[in-house]
NULUM-931391 format. One record per residue (C-alpha): residue number from 0; z, x, y. Coordinates in steps of 0.1 Angstrom, whole numbers. Example, Ala and Ser with C-alpha at 12.3 -4.5 7.8 and 13.67 -1.06 7.14 Angstrom:
<marvexs>
[0 [78 123 -45]];
[1 [71 137 -11]];
</marvexs>
This chain:
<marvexs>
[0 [312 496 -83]];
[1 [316 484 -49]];
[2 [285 505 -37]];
[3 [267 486 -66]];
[4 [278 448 -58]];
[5 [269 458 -20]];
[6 [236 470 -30]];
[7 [231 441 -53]];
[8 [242 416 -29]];
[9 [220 433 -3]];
[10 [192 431 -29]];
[11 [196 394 -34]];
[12 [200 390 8]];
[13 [164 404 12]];
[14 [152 386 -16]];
[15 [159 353 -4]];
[16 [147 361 32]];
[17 [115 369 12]];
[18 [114 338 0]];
[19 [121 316 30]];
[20 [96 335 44]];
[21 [66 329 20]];
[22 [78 291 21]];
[23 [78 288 56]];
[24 [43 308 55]];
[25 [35 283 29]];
[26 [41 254 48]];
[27 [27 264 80]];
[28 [-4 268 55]];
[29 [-1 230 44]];
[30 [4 221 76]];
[31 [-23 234 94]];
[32 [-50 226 63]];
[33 [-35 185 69]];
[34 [-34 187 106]];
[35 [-74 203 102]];
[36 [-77 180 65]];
[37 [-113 196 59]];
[38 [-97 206 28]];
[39 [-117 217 -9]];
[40 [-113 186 -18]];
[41 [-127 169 16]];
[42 [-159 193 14]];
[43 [-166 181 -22]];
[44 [-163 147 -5]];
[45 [-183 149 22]];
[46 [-214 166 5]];
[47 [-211 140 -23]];
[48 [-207 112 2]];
[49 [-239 126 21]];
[50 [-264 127 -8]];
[51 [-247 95 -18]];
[52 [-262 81 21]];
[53 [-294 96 11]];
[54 [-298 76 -18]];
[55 [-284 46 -7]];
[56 [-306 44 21]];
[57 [-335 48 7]];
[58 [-326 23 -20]];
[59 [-327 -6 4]];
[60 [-362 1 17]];
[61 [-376 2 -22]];
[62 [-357 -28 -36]];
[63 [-370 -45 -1]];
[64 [-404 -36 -11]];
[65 [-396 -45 -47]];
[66 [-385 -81 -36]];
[67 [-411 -89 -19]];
[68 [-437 -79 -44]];
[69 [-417 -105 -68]];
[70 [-418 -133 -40]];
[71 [-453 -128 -37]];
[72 [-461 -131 -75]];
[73 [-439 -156 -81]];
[74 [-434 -180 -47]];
[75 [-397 -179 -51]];
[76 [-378 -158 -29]];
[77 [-342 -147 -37]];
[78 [-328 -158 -10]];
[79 [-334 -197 -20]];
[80 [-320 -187 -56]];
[81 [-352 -174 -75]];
[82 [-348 -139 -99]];
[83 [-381 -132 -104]];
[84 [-372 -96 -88]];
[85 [-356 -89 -124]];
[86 [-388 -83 -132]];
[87 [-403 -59 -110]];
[88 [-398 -20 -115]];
[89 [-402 -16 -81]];
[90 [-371 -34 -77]];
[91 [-358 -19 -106]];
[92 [-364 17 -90]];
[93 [-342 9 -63]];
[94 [-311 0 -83]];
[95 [-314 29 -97]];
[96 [-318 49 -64]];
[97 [-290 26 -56]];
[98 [-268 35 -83]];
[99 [-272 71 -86]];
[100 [-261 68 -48]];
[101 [-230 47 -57]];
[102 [-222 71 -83]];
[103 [-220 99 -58]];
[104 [-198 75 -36]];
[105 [-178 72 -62]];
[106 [-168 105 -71]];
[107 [-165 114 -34]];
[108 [-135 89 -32]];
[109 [-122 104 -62]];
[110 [-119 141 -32]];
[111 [-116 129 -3]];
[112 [-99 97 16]];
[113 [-115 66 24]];
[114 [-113 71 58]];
[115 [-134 102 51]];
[116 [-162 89 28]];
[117 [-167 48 46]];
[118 [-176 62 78]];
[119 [-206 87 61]];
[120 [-223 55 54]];
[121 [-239 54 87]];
[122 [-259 77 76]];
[123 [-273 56 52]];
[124 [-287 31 78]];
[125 [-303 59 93]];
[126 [-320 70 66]];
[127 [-330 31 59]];
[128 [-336 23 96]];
[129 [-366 53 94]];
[130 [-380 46 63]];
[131 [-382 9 78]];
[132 [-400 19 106]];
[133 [-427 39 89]];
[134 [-429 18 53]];
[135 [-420 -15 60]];
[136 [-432 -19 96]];
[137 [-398 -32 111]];
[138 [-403 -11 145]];
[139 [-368 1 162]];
[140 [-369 1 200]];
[141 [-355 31 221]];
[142 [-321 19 214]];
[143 [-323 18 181]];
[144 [-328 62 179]];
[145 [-301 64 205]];
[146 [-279 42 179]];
[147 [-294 67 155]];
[148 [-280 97 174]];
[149 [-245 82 185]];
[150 [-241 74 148]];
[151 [-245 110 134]];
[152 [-225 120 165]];
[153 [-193 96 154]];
[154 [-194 101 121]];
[155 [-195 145 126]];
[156 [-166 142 147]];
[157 [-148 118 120]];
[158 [-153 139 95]];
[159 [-141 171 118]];
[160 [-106 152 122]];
[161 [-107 136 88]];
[162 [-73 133 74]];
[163 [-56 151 45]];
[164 [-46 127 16]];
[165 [-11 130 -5]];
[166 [-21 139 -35]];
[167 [-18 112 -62]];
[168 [-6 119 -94]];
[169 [-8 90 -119]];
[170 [-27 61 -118]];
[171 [6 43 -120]];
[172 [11 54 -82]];
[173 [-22 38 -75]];
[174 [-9 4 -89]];
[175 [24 8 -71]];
[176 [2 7 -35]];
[177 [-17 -20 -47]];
[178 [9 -45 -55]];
[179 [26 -42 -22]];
[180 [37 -72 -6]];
[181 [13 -63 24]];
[182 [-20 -48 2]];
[183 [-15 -85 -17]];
[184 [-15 -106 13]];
[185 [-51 -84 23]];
[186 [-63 -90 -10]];
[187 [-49 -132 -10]];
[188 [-67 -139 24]];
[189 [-100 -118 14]];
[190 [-106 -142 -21]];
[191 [-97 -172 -2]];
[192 [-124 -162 31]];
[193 [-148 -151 2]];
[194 [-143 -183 -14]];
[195 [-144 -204 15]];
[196 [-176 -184 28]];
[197 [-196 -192 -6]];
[198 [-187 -220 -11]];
[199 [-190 -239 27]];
[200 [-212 -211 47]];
[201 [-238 -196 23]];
[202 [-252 -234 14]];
[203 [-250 -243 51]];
[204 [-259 -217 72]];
[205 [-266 -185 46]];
[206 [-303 -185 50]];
[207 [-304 -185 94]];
[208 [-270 -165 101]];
[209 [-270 -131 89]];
[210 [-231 -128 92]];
[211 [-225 -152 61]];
[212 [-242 -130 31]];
[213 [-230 -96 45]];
[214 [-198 -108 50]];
[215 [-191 -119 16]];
[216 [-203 -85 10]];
[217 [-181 -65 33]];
[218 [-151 -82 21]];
[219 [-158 -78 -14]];
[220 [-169 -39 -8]];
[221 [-136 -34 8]];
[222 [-117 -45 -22]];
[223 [-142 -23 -47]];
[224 [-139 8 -28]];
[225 [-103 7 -32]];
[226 [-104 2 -68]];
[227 [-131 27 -69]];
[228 [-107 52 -52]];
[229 [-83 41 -84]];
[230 [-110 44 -108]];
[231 [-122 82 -94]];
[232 [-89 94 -93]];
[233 [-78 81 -126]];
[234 [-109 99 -144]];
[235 [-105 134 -121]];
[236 [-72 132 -136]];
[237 [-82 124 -172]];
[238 [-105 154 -170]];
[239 [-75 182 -155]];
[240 [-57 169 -191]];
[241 [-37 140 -178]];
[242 [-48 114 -196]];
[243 [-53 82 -176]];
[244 [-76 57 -198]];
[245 [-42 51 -221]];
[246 [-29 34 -189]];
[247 [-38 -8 -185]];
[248 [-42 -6 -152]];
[249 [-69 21 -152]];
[250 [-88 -11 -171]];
[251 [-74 -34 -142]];
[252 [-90 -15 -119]];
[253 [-123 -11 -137]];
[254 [-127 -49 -145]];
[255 [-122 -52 -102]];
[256 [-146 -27 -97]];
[257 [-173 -46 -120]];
[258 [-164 -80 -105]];
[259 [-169 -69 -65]];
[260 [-202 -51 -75]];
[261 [-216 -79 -95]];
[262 [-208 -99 -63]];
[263 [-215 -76 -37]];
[264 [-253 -71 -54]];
[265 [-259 -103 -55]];
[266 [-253 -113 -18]];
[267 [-270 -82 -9]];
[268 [-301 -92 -24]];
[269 [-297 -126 -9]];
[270 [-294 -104 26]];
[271 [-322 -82 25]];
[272 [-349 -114 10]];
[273 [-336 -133 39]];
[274 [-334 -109 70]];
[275 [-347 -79 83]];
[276 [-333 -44 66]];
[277 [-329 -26 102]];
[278 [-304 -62 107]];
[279 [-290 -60 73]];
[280 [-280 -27 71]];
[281 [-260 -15 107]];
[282 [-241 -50 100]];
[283 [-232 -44 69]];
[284 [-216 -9 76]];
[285 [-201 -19 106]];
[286 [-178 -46 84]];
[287 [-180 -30 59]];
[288 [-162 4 73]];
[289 [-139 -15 94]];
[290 [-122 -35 67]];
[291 [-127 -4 40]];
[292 [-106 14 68]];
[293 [-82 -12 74]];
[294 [-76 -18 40]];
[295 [-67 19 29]];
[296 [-40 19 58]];
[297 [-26 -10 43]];
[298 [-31 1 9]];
[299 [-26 38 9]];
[300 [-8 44 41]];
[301 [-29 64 57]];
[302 [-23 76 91]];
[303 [-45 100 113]];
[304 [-27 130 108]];
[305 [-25 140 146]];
[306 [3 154 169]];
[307 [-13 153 198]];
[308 [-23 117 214]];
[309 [-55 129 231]];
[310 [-70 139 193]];
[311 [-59 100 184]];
[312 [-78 90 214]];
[313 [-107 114 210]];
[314 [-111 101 171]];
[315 [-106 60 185]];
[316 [-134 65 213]];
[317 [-160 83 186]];
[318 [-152 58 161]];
[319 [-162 32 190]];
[320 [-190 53 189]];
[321 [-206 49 155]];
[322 [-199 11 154]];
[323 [-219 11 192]];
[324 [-244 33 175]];
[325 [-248 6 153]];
[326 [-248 -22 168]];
[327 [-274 -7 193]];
[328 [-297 -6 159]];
[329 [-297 -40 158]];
[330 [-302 -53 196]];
[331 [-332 -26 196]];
[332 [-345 -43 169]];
[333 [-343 -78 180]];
[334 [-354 -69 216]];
[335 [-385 -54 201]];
[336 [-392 -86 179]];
[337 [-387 -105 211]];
[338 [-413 -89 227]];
[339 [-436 -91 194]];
[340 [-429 -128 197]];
[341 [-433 -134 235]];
[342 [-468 -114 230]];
[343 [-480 -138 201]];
</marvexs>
């Protein structure tokens, strides 16, 4: 009997040091697949988030064309008020481009964090600072391809170090993060800058500052992507079997969603009628990223996931790098319209 209880007991001894072990095995695992965070989930992410720069990218260049086509037919531009675009399929053809683009955005947030997915969009003003060049004419000086390259170069190293996100498991938890004392105060001063911005700005200055229309934009885009992010996740969910559509605030988020859009395309067009595309677009990402980014800190907490302080500093210089990359586009671009200019 004794023999039996020792062998039991001995039994039950290796048993459990089996199981530490596969735990600890487990959660080395987890740890090293957050510390990396190109998880499953992240690659769906980032190849949806790419095609989604594709599309978007080249969206801007045919809904430009499509603009101006409905400007010329009609004399009213849409960046004094006029619609005539409406009726253009050119036009037409780029919202859909457009939203077949957003639709693979969208998804993507429902894999992989924001932090992840924002940043791709550089690639989008690549895509539309080429087809400028050869469609539209709007030349890029030697600055602008070296923003080109620094770009792709920020955003592969981003998405080398991209975080891993706690998984979320209800949309409820969603809405928990969003009506945070901090999240709300984002959200308070956006509406009232947004406001104050349409309201005082666009009449005044809209039409000869190019901040005005894509800021309204940015701030707006910053507050759809996260209710995108709560809209994806909801429906991933309701597809694994956990129903989230019976939930109110899965509606919430949608009506947000549709609001910022509506807005968003609206000031857009205003944008793109009034000022150059290769202007339009690298300002536009650059705010728009940088406040996308600061709200999903706020909002979801997210922290670069890195123990050592050189791979924070390494991930802060190359992020530098994609909004330089940027804003090289655009001083390339003015600097060759100056010299158009000075030679006319």
């Amino acid at each position: 009997m004794n023999d039996w209880q020792m062998k039991r007991e001995g039994n039950e001894d290796q048993h459990r040091n089996n199981k530490r072990t596969y735990t600890k095995k487990i959660r080395e695992e987890k740890s090293f697949n957050l510390q990396m965070g190109f998880s499953q989930d992240n690659l769906k992410g980032f190849v949806l988030a790419l095609s989604s720069s594709a599309f978007i990218g080249a969206s801007f260049i045919i809904k430009k064309k499509g603009l101006r086509r409905a400007a010329a037919a009609s004399g009213v531009r849409a960046g004094v008020g006029g619609f005539s675009y409406l009726l253009e399929p050119l036009w037409w053809l780029g919202m859909i481009t457009m939203i077949v683009g957003e639709v693979a955005n969208f998804v993507a947030y429902a894999f992989a964090p924001a932090v992840l997915v924002t940043p791709l969009g550089a690639l989008s003003i690549i895509v539309s600072a080429v087809l400028a060049h050869f469609i539209l004419n709007e030349k890029l000086h030697q600055l602008g391809i070296l923003g080109c390259v620094m770009c792709i170069a920020g955003s592969i190293v981003i998405v080398i170090h991209a975080p891993q996100e706690r998984p979320i498991t209800s949309v409820q938890e969603i809405w928990s993060m969003a009506i945070q004392p901090a999240f709300l105060l984002y959200v308070g001063s956006v509406v009232v800058l947004v406001f104050i911005m349409i309201v005082h700005f666009a009449p005044q200055c809209g039409h000869s500052n190019v901040l005005v229309f894509t800021g309204i934009c940015s701030f707006m885009g910053s507050l759809s992507v996260m209710s995108v992010k709560a809209v994806g996740t909801a429906l991933k969910l309701t597809f694994e079997g956990n129903n989230q559509l019976l939930y109110p605030e899965t509606w919430f988020f949608v009506l947000i969603v549709a609001t910022c859009v509506i807005t968003q395309m609206n000031y857009l067009n205003k944008a793109l009628d009034t000022f150059n595309t290769a202007v339009v677009s690298p300002i536009y990402y650059v705010m728009f990223t940088s406040l996308t980014i600061l709200a999903s800190v706020i909002m979801f907490k997210v922290r670069i996931l890195a123990r050592k302080l050189t791979l924070c500093y390494c991930i802060y210089i190359i992020t530098l790098y994609i909004f330089a990359g940027a804003f090289f586009i655009l001083i390339g671009l003015h600097r060759k319209n100056a010299n158009v200019a000075s030679s006319c």
